[in-house]
C-alpha positions as CSV (number, residue, x, y, z in Angstrom):
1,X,31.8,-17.2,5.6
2,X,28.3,-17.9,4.1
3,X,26.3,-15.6,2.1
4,X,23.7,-15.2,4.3
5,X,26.4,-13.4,6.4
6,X,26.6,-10.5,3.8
7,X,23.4,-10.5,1.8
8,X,21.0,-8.0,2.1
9,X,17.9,-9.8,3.5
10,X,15.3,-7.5,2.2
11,X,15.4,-6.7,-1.7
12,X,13.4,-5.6,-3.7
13,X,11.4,-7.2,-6.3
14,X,8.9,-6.5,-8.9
15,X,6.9,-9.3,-11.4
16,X,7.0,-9.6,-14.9
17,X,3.8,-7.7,-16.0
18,X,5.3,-4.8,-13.9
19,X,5.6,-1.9,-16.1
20,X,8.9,-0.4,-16.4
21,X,7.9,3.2,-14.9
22,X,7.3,0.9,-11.9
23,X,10.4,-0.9,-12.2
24,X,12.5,2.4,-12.0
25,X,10.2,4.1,-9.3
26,X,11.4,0.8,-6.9
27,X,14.5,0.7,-7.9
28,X,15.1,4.4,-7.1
29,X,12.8,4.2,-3.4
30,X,15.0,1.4,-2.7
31,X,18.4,3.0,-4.0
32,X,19.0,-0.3,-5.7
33,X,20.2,-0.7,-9.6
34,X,18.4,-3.9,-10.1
35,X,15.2,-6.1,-9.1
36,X,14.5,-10.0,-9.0
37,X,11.8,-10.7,-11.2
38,X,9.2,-12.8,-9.2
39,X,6.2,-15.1,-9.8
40,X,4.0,-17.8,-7.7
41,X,5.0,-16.4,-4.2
42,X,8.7,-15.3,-5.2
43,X,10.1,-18.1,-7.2
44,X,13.0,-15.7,-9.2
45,X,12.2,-15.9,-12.9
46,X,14.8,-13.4,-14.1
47,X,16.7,-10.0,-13.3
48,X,16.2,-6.4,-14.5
49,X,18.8,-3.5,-14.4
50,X,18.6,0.0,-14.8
51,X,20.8,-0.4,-17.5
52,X,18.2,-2.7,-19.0
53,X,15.4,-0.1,-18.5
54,X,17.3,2.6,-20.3
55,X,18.3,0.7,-23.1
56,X,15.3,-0.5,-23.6
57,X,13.3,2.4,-23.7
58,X,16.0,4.2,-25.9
59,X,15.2,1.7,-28.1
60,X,11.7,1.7,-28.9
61,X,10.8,5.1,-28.5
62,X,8.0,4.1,-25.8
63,X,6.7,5.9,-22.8
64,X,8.0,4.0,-19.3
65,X,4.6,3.1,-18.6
66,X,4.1,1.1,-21.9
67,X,6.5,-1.3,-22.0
68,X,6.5,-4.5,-19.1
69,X,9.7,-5.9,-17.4
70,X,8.9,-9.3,-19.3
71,X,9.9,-7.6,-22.5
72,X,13.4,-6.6,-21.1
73,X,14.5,-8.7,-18.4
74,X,17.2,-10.9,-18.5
75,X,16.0,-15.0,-18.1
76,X,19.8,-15.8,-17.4
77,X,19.6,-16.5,-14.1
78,X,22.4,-17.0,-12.2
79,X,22.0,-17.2,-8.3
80,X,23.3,-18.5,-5.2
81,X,21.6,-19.7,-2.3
82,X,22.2,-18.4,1.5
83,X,24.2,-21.2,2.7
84,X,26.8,-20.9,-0.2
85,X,30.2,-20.4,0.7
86,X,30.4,-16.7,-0.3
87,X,33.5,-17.3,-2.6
88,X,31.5,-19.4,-4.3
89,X,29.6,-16.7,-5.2
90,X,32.1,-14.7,-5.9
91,X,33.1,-17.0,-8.8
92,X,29.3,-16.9,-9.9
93,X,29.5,-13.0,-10.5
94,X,33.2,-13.1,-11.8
95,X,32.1,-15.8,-14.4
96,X,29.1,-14.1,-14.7
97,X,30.2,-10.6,-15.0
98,X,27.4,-9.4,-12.7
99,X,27.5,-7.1,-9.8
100,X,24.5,-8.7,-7.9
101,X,23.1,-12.2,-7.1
102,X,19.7,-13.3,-6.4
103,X,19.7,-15.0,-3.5
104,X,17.0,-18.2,-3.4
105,X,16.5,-20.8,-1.7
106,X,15.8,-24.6,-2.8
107,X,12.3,-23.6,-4.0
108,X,13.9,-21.0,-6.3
109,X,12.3,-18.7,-3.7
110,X,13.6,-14.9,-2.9
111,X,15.9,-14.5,0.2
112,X,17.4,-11.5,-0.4
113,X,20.0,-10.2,-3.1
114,X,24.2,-10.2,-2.5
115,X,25.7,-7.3,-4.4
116,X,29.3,-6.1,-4.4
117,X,28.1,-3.2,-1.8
118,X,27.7,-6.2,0.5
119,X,31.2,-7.8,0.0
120,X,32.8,-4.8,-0.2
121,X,31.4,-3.6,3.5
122,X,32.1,-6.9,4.7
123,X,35.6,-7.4,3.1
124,X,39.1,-7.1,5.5
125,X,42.9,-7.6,5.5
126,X,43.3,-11.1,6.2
127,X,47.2,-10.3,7.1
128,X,48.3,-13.5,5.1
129,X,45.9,-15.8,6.8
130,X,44.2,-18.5,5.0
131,X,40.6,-18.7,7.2
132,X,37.4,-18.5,5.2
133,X,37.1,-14.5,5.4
134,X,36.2,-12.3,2.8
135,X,39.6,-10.6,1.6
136,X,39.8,-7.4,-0.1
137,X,41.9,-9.5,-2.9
138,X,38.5,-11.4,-3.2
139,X,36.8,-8.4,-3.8
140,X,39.0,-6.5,-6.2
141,X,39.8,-9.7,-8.4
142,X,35.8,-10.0,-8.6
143,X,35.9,-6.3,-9.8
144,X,38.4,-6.8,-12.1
145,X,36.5,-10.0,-13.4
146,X,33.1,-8.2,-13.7
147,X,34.5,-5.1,-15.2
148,X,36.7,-6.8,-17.8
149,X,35.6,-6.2,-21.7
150,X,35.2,-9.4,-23.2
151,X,35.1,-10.5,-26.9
152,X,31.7,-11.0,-27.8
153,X,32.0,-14.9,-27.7
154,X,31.7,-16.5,-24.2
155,X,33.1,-19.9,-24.1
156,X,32.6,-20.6,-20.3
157,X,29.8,-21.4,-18.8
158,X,28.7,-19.9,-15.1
159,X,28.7,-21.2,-12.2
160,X,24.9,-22.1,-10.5
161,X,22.8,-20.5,-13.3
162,X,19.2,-21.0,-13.0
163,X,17.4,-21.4,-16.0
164,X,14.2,-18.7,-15.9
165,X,11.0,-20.9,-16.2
166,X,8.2,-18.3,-16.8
């Protein structure tokens, strides 16, 4: 199964000078917890969560519409592209510990975003078989991978990160 069998074609975005009042009016008019960063015609630069826009403003005391997405996203990219084997994306969030994936294209370009939501609706009992469907196992392991608390030290390095070139 690839993941352009599961993502969700159209996400959400914003850009880096995008305040974070805008951030958090998308996310919530799109029901999504987190927006690809985008530049030059949607070549992915980073990722912000609402996690990141709550700590953020917590942190500096600022009004929403003060503070830009460039100031709090995350430039660890890590991504998979739509013809990706979806458990090889799988292992990208587990090693990642993330609950969504840009999905881009050779370019870097947006295609759309693959979030647990996606494999979970898409996930089935495989009755022992060993085909290339999505398996609940897959999905609870990748759960249990993501939702695991970590000493602060990560030795491994992720599978398909991007580096963020603003």
């Amino acid at each position: 199964m690839k993941v352009q069998e599961v993502m969700s074609k159209h996400a959400k975005f914003c850009h880096p000078d995008t305040s974070l009042a805008e951030a958090a009016a998308i996310m919530w008019e799109g029901d999504c917890g987190t927006l690809p960063v985008v530049i030059d015609g949607g070549r992915v630069v980073g990722m912000i969560t609402d996690r990141d826009i709550a700590m953020s403003l917590g942190m500096r005391g600022l009004p929403a519409s003060h503070v830009l997405v460039n100031e709090t996203m995350s430039k660890a990219l890590y991504a998979c592209s739509p013809e990706d084997d979806i458990h090889t994306a799988l292992k990208t969030m587990r090693r990642a510990r993330v609950r969504r994936l840009p999905v881009i294209d050779e370019e870097g370009k947006l295609q759309g975003i693959l979030s647990m939501n996606d494999v979970a609706l898409h996930a089935q009992h495989l009755d022992g078989r060993k085909d290339a469907g999505l398996a609940y196992e897959d999905v609870v392991n990748t759960f249990k991978a993501i939702c695991e608390h970590l000493p602060q030290k990560v030795t491994e390095q992720p599978l398909h990160t991007h580096a963020a070139q603003a």
